[in-house]
C-alpha positions in Angstrom: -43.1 163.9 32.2 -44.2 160.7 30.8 -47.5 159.5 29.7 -47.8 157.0 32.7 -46.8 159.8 35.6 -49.1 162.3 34.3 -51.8 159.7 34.3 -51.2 158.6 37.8 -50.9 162.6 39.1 -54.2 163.5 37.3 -56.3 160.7 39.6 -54.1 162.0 42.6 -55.2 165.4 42.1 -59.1 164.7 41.3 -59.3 161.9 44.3 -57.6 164.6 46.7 -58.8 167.8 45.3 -61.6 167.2 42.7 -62.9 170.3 40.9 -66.8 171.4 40.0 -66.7 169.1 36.8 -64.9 166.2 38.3 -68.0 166.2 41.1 -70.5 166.3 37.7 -68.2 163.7 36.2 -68.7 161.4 39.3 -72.1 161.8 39.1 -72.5 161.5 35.6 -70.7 157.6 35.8 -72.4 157.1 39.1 -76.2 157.5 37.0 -74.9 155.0 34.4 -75.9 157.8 32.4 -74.0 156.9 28.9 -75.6 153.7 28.8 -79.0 154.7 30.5 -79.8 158.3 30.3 -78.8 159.1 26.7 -80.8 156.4 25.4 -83.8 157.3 27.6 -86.4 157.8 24.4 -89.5 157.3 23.3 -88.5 156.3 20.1 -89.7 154.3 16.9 -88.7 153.5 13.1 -90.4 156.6 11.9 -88.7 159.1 14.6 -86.0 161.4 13.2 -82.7 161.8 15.3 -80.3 164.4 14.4 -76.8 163.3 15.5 -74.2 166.8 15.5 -70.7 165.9 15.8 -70.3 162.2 14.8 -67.3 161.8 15.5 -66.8 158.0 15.0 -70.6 157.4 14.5 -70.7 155.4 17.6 -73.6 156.9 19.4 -75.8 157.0 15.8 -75.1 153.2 16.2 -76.4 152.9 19.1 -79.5 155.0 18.6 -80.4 153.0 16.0 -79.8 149.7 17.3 -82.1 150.5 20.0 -84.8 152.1 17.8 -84.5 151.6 14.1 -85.1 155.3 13.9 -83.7 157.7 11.1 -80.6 159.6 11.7 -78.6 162.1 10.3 -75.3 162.7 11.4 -73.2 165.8 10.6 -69.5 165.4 11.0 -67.5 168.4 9.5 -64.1 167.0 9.6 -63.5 164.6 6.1 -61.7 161.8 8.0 -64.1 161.3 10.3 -67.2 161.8 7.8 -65.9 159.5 5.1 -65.7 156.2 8.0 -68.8 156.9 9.3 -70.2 156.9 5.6 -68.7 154.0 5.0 -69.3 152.3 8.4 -73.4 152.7 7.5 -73.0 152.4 3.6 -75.7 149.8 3.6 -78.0 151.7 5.7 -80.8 153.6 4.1 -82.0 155.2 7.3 -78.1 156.7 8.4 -77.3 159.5 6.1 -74.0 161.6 6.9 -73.1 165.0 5.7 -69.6 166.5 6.0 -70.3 169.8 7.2 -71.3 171.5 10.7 -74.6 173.5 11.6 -74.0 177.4 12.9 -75.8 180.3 12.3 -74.4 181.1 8.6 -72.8 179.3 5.5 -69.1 180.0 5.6 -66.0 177.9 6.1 -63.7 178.1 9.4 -60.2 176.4 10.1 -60.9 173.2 12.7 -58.0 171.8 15.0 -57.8 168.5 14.8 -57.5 166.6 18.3 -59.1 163.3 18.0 -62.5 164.0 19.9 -61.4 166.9 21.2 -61.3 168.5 17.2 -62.9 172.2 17.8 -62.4 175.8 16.7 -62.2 177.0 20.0 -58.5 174.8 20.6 -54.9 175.1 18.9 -52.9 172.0 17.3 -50.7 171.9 15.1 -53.0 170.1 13.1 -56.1 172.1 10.9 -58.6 171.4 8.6 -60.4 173.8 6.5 -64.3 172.9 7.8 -68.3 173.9 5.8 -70.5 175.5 8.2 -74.2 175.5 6.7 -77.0 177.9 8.3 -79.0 175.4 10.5 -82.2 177.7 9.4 -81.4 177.4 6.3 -80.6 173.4 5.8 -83.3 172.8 8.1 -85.7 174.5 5.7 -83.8 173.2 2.4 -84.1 169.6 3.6 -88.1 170.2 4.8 -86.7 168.9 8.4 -90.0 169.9 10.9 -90.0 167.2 13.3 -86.9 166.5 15.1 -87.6 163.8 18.1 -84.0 164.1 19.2 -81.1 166.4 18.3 -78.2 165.6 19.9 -75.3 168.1 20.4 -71.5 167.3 20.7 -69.5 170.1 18.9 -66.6 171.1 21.1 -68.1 174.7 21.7 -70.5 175.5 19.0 -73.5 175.3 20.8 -72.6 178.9 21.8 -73.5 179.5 18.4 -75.8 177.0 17.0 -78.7 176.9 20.1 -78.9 181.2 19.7 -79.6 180.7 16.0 -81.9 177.6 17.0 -83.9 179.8 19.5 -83.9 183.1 17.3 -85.6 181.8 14.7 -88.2 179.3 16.0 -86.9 176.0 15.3 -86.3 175.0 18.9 -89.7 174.4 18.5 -89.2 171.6 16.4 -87.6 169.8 18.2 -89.1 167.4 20.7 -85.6 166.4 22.5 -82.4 168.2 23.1 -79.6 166.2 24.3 -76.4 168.4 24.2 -73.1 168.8 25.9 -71.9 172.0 26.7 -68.4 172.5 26.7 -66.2 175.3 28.8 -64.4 176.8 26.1 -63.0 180.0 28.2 -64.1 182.2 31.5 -67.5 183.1 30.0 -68.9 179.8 29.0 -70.9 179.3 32.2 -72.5 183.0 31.8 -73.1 181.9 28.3 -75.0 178.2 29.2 -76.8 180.3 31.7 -78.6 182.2 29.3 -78.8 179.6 26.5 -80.7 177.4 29.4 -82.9 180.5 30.7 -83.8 181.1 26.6 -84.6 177.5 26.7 -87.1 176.9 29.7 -89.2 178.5 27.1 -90.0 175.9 25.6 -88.5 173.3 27.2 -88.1 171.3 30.4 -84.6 169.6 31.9 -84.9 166.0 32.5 -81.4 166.2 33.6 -78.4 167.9 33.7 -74.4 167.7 34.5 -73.0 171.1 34.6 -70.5 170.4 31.1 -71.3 167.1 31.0 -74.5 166.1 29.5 -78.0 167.2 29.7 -81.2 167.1 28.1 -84.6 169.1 27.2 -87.7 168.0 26.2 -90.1 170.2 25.1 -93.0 171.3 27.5 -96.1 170.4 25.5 -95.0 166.9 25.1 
């Protein structure tokens, strides 16, 4: 089947028979919400944005543009890293580190897929990745006051917002803008209880079942 057909089937099959994400998806684009809600901040020069799974660097770019603010992007895949590093070169506030932030320090084996890179895929295409203790780094690099941590990592947040919860330093962080991603038959169960752990301490301002969402915390 070529490129083209398998295109033109796949809006055939979500006009006709559109699953649970495709309705979020609709509503997602119907909200604007990737030029409105994720840029829906209270934010200033001296604010601190934390930017996981860079990518290209895009949204950091666009953060900033809007706010001046400081941001640190972590993109564990070298490609990737190195042209966001060198897309901000001249920019002091953008700093970019070539590793991803888990619950230990260890190194994993990534498969590469554009934005779709994860651990939780196949291709025939891997990368040997850093993982760095978020508890750890966090406390290394004296980060306290996080306005806004976004999260894009194709899966880890199963294991990165536990470790951010267990040890306190989801209170640190004012906003939590992250995309959870359905990664096999448990990770609704496993959203569910990252979101009850996380009415703790914070409130949803909105959310798209595996889309986007976001938290803020409650005494703010």
């Amino acid at each position: 089947m070529n490129s083209i057909l398998k295109r033109v089937l796949t809006r055939v099959r979500i006009s006709l028979f559109p699953t649970e994400h495709d309705k979020e998806v609709r509503r997602w684009f119907a909200e604007d919400g990737d030029e409105s809600l994720r840029f829906d901040y209270d934010l200033n020069g001296d604010s601190l944005v934390i930017d996981l799974g860079g990518y290209k660097g895009q949204w950091a770019s666009d953060i900033y543009a809007r706010f001046n603010c400081r941001v640190l992007v972590f993109e564990p895949v070298k490609s990737f890293a190195e042209k966001i590093s060198k897309r901000f070169a001249r920019n002091p506030k953008i700093e970019v580190f070539c590793l991803a932030l888990g619950a230990s320090h260890r190194q994993e084996m990534i498969a590469l897929g554009d934005d779709g890179t994860s651990l939780y895929r196949d291709s025939a295409k891997k990368e040997s990745i850093q993982f760095e203790d978020a508890a750890v780094f966090f406390a290394d690099h004296e980060i306290k006051n996080i306005e806004l941590l976004k999260i894009n990592i194709e899966g880890g947040e199963y294991e990165l917002m536990p470790r951010l919860i267990e040890t306190g330093l989801i209170n640190n962080i004012k906003n939590i803008q992250i995309q959870f991603h359905d990664i096999g038959p448990d990770s609704e169960a496993r959203m569910e209880a990252i979101r009850i752990e996380l009415s703790k301490t914070h409130n949803s301002t909105y959310q798209f079942n595996f889309v986007w969402e976001n938290w803020v915390r409650r005494d703010v």
